[in-house]
VOBA-1610 file (N, C-alpha, C; in pm, whole numbers, padded with zeros to 5 digits, always signed):
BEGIN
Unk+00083-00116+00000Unk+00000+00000+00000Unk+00088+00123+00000Unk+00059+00246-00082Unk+00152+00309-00073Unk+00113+00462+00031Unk+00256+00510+00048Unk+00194+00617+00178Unk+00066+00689+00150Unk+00007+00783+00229Unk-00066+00917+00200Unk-00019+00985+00211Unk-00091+01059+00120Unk-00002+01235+00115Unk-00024+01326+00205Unk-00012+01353+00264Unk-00039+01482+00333Unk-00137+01582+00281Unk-00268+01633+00261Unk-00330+01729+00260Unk-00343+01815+00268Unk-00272+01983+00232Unk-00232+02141+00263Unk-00376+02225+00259Unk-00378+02280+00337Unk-00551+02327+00390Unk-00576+02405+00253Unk-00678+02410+00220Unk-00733+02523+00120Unk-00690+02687+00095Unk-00628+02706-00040Unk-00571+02795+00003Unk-00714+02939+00008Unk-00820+02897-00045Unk-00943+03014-00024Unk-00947+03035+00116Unk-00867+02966+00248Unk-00940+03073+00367Unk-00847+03193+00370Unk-00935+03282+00455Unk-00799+03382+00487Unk-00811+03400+00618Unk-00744+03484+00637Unk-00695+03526+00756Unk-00726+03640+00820Unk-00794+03670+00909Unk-00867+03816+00978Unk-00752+03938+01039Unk-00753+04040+00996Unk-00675+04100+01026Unk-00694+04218+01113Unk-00620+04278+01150Unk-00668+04395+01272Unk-00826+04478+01198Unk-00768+04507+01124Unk-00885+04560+01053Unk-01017+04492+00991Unk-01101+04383+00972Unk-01163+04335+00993Unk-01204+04228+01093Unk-01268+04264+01166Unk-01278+04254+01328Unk-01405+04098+01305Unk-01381+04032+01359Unk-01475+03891+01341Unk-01649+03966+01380Unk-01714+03913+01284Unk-01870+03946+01260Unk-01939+03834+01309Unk-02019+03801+01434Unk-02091+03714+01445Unk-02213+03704+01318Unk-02237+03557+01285Unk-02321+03541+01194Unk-02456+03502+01250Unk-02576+03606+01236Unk-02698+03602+01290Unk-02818+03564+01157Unk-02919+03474+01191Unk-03018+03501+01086Unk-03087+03598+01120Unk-03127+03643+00985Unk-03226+03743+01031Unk-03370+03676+01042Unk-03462+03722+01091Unk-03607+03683+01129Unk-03682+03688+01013Unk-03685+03782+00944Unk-03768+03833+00832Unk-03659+03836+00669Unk-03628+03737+00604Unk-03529+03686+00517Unk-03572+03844+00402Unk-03481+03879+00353Unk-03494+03949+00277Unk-03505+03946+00098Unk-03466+03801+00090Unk-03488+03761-00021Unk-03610+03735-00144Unk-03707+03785+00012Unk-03847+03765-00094Unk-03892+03582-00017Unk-03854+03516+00016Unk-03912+03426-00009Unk-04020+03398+00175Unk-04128+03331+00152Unk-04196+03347+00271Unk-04115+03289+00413Unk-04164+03298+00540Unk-04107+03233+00652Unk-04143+03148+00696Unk-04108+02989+00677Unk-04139+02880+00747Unk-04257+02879+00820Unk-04349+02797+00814Unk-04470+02826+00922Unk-04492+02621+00926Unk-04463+02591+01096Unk-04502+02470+01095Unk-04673+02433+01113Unk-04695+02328+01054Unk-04830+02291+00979Unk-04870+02151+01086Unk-04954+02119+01106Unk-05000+02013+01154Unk-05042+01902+01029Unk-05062+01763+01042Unk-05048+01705+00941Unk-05237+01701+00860Unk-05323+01769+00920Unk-05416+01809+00938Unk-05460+01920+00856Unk-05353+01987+00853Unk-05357+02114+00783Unk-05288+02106+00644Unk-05237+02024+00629Unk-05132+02012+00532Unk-05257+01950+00394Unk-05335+01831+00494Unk-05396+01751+00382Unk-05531+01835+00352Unk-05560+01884+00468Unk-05684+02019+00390Unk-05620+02142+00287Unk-05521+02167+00298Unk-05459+02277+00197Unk-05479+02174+00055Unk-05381+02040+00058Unk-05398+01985-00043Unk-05489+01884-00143Unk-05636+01880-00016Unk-05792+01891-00040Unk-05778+01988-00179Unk-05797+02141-00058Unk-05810+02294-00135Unk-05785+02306-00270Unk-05634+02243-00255Unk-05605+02247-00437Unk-05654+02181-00548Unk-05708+02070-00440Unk-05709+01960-00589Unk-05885+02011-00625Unk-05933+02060-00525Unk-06056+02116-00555Unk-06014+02242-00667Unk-05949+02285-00668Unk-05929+02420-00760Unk-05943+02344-00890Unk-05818+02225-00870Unk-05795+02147-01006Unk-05897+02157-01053Unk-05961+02079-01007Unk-06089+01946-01071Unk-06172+02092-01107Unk-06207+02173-01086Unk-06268+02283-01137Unk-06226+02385-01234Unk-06092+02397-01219Unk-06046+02433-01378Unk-06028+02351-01515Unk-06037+02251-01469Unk-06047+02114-01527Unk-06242+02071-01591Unk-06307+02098-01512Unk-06467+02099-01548Unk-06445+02239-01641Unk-06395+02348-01652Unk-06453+02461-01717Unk-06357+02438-01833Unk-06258+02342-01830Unk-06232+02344-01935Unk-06271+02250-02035Unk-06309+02142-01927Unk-06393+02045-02042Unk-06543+02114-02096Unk-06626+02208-01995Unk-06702+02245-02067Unk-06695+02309-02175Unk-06598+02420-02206Unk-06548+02498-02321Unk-06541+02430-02444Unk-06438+02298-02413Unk-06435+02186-02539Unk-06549+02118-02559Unk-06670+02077-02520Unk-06764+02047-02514Unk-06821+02111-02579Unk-06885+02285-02577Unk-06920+02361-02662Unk-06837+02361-02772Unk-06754+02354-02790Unk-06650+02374-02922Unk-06726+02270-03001Unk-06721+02142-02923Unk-06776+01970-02997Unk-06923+02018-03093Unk-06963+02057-02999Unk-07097+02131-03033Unk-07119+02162-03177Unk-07027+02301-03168Unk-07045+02345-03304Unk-06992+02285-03395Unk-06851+02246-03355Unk-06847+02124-03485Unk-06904+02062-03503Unk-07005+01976-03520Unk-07104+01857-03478Unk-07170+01929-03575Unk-07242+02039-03529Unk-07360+02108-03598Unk-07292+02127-03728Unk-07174+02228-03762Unk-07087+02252-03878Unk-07094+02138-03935Unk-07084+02010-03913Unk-07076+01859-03976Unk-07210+01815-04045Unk-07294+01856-03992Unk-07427+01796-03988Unk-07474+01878-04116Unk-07432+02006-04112Unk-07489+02115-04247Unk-07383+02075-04330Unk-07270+02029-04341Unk-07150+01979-04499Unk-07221+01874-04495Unk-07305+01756-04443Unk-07340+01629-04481Unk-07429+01633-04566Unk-07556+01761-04514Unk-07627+01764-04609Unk-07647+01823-04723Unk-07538+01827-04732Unk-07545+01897-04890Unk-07492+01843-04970
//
């Protein structure tokens, strides 16, 4: 087996100098990034939210089958007047 090498630390750290004085790292409460703040959910709540949605689904989903439905419609009818002629 042959030796290991020795490993030389990374040379990206540096080194703090009189003049930059060590910054404790705090989160902030309110993230500034835009994105919302964690909110814990009970498992209760989780499956009624995702009830909620699928109810949205299934209803944008009915208005869109009704739309194509009317569409069927008039084609149908459009079909029915080229047959007879």
């Amino acid at each position: 087996m042959p030796p290991k090498k020795a490993v030389s630390p990374a040379p990206a750290q540096r080194t703090l100098s009189a003049a930059e004085p060590e910054r404790p790292s705090t989160a902030p409460t309110a993230p500034s990034s835009g994105r919302k703040p964690w909110i814990k959910r009970t498992p209760v709540e989780v499956m009624l939210e995702q009830i909620g949605k699928q109810e949205d689904r299934v209803a944008a989903m009915r208005e869109e089958l009704a739309k194509e439905e009317r569409e069927l419609q008039k084609l149908q009818k459009a079909k029915t007047v080229l047959e007879s002629l």
